[in-house]
DRENDRENBA-127209 format. One record per residue (C-alpha): residue number from 1; residue in three letters; chain; x, z, y. Coordinates in nm, 4 decimals, padded with zeros to 6 digits, always signed. Each point is the difference from the previous one (the first is absolute). Layout:
<i = NUM; aa = ALA; ch = A; px = X; pz = Z; py = Y> $
...
***
This chain:
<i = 1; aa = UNK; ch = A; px = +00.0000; pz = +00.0000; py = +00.0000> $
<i = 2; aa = UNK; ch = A; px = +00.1495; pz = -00.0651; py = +00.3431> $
<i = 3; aa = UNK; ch = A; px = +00.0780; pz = +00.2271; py = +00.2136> $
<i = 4; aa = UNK; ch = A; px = -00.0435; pz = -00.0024; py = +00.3609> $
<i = 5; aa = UNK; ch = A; px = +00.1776; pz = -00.0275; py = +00.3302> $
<i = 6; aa = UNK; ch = A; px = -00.0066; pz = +00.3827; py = +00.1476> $
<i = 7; aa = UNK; ch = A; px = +00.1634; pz = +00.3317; py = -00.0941> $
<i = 8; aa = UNK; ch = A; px = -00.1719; pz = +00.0482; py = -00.3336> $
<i = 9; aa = UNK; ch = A; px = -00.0044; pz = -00.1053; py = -00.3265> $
<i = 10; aa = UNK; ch = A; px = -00.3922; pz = -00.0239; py = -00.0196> $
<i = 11; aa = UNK; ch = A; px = -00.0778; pz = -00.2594; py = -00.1788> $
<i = 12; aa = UNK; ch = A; px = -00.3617; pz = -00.2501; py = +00.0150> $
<i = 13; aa = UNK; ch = A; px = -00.0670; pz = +00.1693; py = -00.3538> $
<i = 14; aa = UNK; ch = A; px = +00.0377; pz = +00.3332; py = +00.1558> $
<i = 15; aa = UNK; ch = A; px = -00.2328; pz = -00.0499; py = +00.3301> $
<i = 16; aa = UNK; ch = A; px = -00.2570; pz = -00.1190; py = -00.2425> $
<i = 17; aa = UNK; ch = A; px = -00.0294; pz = +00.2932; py = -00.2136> $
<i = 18; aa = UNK; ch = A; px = +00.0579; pz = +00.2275; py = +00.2791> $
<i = 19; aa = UNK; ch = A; px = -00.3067; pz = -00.1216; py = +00.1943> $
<i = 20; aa = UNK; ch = A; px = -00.2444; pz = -00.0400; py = -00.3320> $
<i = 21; aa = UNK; ch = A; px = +00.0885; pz = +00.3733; py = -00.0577> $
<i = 22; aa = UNK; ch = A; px = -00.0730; pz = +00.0991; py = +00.3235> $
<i = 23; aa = UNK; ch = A; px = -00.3326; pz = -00.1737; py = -00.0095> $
<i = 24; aa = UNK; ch = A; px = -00.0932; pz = +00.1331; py = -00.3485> $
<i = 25; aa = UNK; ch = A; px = +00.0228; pz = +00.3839; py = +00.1653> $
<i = 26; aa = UNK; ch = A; px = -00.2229; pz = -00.0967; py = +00.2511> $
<i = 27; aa = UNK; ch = A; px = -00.2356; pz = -00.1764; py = -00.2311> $
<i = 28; aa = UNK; ch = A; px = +00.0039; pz = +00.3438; py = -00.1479> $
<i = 29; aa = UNK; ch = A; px = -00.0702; pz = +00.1970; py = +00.2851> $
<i = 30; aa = UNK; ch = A; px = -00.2935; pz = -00.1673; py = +00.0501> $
<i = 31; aa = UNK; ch = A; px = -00.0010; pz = -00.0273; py = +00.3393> $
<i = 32; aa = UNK; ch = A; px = +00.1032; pz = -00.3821; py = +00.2216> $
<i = 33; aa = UNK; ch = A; px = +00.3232; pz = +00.0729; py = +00.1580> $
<i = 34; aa = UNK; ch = A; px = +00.1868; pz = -00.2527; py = +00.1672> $
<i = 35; aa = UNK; ch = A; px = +00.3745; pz = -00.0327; py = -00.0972> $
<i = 36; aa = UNK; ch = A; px = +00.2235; pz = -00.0857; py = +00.3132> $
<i = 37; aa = UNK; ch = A; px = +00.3401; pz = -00.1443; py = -00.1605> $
<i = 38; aa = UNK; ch = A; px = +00.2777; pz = +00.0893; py = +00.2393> $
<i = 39; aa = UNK; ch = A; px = +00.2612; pz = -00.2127; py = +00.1011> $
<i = 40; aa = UNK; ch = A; px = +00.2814; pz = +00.1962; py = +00.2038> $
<i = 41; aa = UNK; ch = A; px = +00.3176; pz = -00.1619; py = -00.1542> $
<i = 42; aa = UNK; ch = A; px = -00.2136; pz = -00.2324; py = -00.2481> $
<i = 43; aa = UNK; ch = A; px = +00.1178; pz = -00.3836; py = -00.0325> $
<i = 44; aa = UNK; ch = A; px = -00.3053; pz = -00.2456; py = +00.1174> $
<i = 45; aa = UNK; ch = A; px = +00.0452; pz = -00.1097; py = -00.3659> $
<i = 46; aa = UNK; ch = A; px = -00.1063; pz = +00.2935; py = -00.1277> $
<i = 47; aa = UNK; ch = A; px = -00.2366; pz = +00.0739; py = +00.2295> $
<i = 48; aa = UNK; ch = A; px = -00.1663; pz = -00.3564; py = -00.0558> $
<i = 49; aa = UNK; ch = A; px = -00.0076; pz = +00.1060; py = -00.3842> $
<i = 50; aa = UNK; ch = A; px = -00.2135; pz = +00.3321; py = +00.0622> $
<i = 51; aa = UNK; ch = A; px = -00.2591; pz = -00.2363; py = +00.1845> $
<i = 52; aa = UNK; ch = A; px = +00.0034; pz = -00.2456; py = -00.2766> $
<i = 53; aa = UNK; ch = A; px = -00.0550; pz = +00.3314; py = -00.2369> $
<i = 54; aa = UNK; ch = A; px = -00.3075; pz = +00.0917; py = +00.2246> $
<i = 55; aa = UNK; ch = A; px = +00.1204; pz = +00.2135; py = +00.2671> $
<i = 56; aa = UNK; ch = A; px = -00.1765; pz = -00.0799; py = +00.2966> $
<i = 57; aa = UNK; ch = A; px = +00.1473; pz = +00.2730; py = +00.2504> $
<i = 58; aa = UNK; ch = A; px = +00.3597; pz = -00.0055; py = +00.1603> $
<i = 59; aa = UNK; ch = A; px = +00.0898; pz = +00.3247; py = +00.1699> $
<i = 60; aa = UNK; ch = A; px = +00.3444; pz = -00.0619; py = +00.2547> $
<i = 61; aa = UNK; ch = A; px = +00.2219; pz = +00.2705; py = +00.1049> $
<i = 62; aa = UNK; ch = A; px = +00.2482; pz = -00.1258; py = +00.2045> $
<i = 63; aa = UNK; ch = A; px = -00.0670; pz = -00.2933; py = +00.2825> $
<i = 64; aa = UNK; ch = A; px = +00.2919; pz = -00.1793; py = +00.0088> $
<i = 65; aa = UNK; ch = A; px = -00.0386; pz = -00.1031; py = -00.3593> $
<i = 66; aa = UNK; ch = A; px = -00.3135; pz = -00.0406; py = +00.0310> $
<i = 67; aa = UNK; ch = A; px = +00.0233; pz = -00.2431; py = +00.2044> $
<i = 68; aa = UNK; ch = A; px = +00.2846; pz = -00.1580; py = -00.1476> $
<i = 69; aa = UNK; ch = A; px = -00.1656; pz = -00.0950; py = -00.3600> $
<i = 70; aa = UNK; ch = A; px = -00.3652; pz = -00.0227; py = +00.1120> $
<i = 71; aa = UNK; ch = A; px = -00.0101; pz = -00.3962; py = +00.0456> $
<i = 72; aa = UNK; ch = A; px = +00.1223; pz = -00.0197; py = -00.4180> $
<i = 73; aa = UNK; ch = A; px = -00.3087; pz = +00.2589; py = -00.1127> $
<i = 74; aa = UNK; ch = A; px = -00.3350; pz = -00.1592; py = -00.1563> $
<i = 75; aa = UNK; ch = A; px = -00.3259; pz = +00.0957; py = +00.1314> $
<i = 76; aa = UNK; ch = A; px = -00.0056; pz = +00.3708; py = -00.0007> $
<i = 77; aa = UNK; ch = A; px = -00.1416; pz = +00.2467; py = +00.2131> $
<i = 78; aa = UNK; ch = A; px = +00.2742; pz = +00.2057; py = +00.1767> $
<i = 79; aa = UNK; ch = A; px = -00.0348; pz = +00.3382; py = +00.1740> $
<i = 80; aa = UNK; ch = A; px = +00.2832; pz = +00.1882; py = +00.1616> $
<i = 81; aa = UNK; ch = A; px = +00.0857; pz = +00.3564; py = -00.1546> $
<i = 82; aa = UNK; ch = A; px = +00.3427; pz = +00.1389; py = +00.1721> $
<i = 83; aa = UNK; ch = A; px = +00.0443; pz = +00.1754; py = +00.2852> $
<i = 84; aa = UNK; ch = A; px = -00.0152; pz = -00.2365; py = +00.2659> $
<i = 85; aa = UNK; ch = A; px = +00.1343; pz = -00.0148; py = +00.3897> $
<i = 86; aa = UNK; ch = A; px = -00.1794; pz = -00.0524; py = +00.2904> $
<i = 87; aa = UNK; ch = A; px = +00.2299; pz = -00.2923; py = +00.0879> $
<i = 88; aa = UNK; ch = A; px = -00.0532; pz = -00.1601; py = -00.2765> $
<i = 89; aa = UNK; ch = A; px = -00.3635; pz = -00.0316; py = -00.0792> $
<i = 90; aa = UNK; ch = A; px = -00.0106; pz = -00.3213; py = +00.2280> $
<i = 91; aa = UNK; ch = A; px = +00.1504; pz = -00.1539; py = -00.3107> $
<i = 92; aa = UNK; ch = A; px = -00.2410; pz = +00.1084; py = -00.2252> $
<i = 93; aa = UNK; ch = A; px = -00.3015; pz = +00.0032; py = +00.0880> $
<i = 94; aa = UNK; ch = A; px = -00.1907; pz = -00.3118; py = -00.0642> $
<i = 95; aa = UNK; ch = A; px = +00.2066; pz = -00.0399; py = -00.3122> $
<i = 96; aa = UNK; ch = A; px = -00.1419; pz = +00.2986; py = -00.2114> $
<i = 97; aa = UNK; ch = A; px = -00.3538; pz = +00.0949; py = -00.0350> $
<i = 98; aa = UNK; ch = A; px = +00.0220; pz = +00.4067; py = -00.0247> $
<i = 99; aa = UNK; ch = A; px = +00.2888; pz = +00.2098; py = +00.1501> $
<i = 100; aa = UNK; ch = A; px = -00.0033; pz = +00.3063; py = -00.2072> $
<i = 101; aa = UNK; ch = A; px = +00.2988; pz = +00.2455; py = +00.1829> $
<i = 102; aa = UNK; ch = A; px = -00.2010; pz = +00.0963; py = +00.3168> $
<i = 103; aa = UNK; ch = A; px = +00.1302; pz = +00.3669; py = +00.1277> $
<i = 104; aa = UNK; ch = A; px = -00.0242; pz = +00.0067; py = +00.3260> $
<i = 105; aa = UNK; ch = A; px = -00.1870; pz = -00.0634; py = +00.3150> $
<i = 106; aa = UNK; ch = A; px = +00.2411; pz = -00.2321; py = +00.1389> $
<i = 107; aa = UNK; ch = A; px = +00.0235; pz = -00.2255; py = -00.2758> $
<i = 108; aa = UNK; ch = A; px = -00.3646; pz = -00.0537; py = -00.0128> $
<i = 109; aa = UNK; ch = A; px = -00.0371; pz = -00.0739; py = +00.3447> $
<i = 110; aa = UNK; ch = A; px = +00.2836; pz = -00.2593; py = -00.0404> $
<i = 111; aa = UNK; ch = A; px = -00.1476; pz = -00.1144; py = -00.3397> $
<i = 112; aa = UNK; ch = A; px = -00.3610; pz = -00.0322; py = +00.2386> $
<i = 113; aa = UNK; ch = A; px = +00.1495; pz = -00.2009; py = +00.3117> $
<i = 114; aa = UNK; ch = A; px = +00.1878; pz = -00.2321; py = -00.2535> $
<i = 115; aa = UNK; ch = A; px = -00.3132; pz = -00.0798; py = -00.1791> $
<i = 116; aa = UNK; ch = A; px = -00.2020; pz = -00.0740; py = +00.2924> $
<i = 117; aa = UNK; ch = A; px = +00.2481; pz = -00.2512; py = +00.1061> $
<i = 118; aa = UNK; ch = A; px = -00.0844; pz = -00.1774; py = -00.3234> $
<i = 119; aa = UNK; ch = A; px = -00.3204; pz = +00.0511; py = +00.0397> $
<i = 120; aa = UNK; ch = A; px = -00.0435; pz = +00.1828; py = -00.3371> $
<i = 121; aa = UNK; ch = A; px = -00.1344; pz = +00.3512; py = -00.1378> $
<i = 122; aa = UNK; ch = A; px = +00.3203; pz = +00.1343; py = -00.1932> $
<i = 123; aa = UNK; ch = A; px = -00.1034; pz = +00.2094; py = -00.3038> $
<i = 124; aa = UNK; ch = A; px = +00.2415; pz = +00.3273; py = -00.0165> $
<i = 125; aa = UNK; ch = A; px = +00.0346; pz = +00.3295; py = -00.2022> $
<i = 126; aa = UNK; ch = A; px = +00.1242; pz = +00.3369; py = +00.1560> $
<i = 127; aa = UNK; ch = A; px = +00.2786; pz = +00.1462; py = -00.2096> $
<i = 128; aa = UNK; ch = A; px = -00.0305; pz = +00.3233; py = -00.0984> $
<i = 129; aa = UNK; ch = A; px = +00.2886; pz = +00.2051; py = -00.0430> $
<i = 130; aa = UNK; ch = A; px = -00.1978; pz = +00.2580; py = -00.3125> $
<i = 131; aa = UNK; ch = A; px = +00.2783; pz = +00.1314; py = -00.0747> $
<i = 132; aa = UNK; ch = A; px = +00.0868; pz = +00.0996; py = +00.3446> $
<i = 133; aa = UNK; ch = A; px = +00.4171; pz = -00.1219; py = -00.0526> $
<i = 134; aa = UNK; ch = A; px = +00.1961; pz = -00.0117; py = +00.2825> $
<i = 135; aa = UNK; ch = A; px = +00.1925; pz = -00.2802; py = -00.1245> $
<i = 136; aa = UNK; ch = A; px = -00.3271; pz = -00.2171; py = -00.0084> $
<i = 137; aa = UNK; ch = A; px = -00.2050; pz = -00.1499; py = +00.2668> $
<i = 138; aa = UNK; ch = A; px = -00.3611; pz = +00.0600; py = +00.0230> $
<i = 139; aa = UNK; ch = A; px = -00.2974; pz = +00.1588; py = +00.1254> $
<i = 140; aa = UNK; ch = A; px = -00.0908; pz = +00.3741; py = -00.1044> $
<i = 141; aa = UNK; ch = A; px = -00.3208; pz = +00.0412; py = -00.2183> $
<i = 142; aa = UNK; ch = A; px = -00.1077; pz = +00.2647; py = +00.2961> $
<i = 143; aa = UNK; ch = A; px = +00.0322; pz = -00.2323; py = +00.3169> $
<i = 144; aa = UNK; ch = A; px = -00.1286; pz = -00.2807; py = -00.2290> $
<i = 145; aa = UNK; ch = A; px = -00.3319; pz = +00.0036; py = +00.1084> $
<i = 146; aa = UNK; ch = A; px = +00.1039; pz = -00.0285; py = +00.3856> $
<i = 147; aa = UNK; ch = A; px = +00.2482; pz = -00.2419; py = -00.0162> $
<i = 148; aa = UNK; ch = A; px = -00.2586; pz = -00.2540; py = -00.2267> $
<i = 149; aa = UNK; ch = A; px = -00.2853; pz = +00.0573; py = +00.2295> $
<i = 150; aa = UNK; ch = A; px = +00.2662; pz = -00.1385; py = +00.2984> $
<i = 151; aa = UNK; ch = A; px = +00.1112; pz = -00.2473; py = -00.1858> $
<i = 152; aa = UNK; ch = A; px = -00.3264; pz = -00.1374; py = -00.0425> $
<i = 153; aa = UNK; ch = A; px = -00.0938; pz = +00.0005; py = +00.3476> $
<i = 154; aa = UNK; ch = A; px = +00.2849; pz = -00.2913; py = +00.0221> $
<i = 155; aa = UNK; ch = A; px = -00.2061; pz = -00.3524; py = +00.0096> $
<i = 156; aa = UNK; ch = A; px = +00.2324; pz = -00.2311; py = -00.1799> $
<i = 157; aa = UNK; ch = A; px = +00.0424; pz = +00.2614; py = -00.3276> $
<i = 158; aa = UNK; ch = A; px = -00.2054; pz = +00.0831; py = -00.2928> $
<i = 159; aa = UNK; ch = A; px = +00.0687; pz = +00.2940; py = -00.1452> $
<i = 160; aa = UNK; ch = A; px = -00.0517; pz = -00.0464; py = -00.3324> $
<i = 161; aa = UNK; ch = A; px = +00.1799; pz = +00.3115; py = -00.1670> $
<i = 162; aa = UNK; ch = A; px = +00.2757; pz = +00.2151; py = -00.0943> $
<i = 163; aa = UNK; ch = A; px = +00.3309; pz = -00.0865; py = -00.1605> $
<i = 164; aa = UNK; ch = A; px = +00.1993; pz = +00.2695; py = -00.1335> $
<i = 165; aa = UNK; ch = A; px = +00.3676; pz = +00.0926; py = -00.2049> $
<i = 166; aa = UNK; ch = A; px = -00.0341; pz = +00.2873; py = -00.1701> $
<i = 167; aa = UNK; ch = A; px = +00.2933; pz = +00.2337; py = -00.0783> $
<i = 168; aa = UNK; ch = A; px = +00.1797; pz = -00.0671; py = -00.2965> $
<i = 169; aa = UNK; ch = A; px = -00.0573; pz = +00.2014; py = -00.3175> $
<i = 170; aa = UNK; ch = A; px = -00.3125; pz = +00.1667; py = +00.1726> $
<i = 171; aa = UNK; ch = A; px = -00.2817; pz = +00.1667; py = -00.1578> $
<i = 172; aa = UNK; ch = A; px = -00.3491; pz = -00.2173; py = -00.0147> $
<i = 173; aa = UNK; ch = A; px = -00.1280; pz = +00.2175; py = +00.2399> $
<i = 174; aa = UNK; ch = A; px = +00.1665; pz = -00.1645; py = +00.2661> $
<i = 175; aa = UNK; ch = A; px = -00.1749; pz = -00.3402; py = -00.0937> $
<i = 176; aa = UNK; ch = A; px = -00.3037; pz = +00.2432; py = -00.0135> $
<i = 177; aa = UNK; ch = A; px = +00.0561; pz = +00.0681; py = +00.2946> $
<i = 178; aa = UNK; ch = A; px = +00.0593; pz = -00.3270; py = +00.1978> $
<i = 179; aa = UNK; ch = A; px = -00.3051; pz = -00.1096; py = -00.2180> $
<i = 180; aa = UNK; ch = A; px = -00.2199; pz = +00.2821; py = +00.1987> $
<i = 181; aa = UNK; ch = A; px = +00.1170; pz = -00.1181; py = +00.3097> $
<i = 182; aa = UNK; ch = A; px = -00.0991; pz = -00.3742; py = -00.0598> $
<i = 183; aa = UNK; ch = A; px = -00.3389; pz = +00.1065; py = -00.0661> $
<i = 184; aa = UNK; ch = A; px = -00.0239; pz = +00.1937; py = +00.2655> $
<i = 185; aa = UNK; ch = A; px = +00.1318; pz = -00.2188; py = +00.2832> $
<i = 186; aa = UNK; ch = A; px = -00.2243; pz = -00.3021; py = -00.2295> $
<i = 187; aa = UNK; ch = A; px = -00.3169; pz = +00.2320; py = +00.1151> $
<i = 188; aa = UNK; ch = A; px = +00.1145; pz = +00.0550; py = +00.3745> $
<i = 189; aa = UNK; ch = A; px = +00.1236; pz = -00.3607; py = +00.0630> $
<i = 190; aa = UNK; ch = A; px = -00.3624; pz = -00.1335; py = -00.0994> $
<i = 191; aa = UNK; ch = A; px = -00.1238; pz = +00.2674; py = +00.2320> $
<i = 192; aa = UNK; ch = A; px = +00.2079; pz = -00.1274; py = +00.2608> $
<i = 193; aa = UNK; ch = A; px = -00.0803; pz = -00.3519; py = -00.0382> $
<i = 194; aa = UNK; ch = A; px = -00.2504; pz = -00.2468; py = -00.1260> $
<i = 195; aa = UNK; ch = A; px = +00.1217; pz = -00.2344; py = -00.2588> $
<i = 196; aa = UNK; ch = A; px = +00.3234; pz = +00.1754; py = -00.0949> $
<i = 197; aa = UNK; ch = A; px = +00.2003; pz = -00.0911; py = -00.2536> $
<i = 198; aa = UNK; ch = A; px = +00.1930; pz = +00.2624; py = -00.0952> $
<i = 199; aa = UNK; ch = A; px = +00.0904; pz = -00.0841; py = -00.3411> $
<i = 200; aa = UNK; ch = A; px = +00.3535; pz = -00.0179; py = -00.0890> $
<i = 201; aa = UNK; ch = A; px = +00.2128; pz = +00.2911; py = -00.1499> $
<i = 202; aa = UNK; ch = A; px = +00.3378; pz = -00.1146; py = -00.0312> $
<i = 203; aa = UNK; ch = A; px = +00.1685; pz = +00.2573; py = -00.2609> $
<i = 204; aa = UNK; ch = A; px = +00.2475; pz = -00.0092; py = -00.3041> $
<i = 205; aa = UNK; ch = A; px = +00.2782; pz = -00.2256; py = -00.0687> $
<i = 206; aa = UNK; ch = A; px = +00.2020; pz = -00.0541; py = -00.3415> $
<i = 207; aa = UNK; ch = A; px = +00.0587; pz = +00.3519; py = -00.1266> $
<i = 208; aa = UNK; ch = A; px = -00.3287; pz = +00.1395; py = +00.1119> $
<i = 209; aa = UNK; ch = A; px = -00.2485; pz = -00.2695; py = +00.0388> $
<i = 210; aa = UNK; ch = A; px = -00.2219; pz = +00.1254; py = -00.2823> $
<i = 211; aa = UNK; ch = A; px = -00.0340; pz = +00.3284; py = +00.1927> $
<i = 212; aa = UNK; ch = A; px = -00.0845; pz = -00.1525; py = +00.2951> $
<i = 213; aa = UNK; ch = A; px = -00.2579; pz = -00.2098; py = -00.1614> $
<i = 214; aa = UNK; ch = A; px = -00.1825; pz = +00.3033; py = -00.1586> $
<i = 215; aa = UNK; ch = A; px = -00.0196; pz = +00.1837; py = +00.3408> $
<i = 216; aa = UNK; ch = A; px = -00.1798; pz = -00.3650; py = +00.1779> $
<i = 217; aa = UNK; ch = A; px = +00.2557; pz = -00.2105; py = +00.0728> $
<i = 218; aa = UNK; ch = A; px = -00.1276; pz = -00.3913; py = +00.0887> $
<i = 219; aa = UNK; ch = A; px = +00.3969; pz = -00.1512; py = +00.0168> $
<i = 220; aa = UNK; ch = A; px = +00.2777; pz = +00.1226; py = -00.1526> $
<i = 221; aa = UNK; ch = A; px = +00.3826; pz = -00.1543; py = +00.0901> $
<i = 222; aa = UNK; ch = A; px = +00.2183; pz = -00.0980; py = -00.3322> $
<i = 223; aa = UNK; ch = A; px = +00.3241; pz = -00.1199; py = +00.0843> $
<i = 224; aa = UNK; ch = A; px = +00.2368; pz = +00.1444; py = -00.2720> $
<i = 225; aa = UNK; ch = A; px = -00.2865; pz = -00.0082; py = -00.2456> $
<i = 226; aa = UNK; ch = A; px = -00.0486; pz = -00.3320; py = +00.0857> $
<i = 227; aa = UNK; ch = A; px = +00.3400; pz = -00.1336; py = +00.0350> $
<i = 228; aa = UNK; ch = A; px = +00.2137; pz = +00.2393; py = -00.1433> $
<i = 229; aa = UNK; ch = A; px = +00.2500; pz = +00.2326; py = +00.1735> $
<i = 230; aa = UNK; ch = A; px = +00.2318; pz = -00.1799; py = +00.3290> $
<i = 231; aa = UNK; ch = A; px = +00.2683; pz = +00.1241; py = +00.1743> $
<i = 232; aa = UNK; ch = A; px = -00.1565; pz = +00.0069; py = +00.3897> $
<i = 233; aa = UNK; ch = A; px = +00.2395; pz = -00.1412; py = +00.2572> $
***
């Protein structure tokens, strides 16, 4: 089997039983969960073989490459997952359809003026920091409520949820927890505003994914689960 041209030794054979695991434990769980395949570091070769799997959802980290291999991807929807800079959502933003990393105030605001320049309704998250780390960004689940309700006010953005990256090696409670919150903000936001559509938990990647998914998450990110493991750059 070939193998590809990045920093693993992943091959074709490899990304297709990765991703028909991954789909046979959410078949089990019962529940439709979206599977976001993410591509920090990932050749567009590879990437283009996870669409022709079935993979439907791209999640980018990093903008630079994003923009670097996004002419070679098939049709895929793409939404943008790391933390991003003000400066650089210019770049971005009527490239992706959902920007999932929103933590602060000024981002948003940046994130609204951009879109109305385009003349489009950007669909974001708010990141939650659950875990409350200092070494992540993120939103507290106790000023959650106040900054979403602000955020919403903001014309040319649709809140549409909460993303979230849970401590490693944490109890379930924590997913519990952020689960909680979702509902809770789910029941405010439609209070707050006809026609929401505050749907979207973004919650688990490769090691914990099938956590995430019992405690409601609607995406979960695979890249090593997808791809295998990569030295990041």
């Amino acid at each position: 089997m070939e193998k590809l041209s990045d920093n693993t030794q992943t091959t074709f054979e490899d990304i297709r039983r990765n991703y028909l695991g991954i789909c046979e434990n959410i078949a089990r769980s019962g529940r439709e969960v979206r599977i976001m395949a993410v591509t920090k570091t990932v050749s567009f070769e590879r990437i283009n073989y996870a669409l022709d799997l079935g993979v439907s959802l791209l999640g980018e980290n990093r903008v630079q490459e994003y923009l670097d291999k996004r002419e070679n991807y098939k049709p895929a929807e793409v939404h943008f997952i790391g933390g991003l800079q003000t400066n650089k959502v210019k770049y971005i933003i009527d490239k992706v359809s959902m920007i999932h990393s929103v933590d602060s105030m000024r981002l948003a605001e940046e994130i609204n003026r951009r879109a109305a320049q385009h003349g489009i309704i950007m669909d974001i998250l708010t990141e939650i920091n659950i875990g409350e780390e200092q070494t992540k960004g993120g939103i507290t689940a106790d000023s959650a409520g106040e900054f979403c309700a602000e955020v919403d006010e903001l014309p040319n953005i649709r809140l549409r949820g909460l993303m979230t990256i849970p401590p490693a090696g944490c109890s379930e409670s924590v997913f519990a927890k952020m689960q909680e919150l979702f509902e809770h903000l789910k029941v405010e936001n439609a209070h707050n505003r006809e026609n929401a559509m505050f749907d979207t938990l973004s919650m688990g990647m490769s090691g914990d994914y099938e956590t995430a998914i019992k405690y409601g998450a609607t995406i979960v990110r695979i890249g090593s689960g997808l791809f295998g493991y990569r030295k990041y750059l």
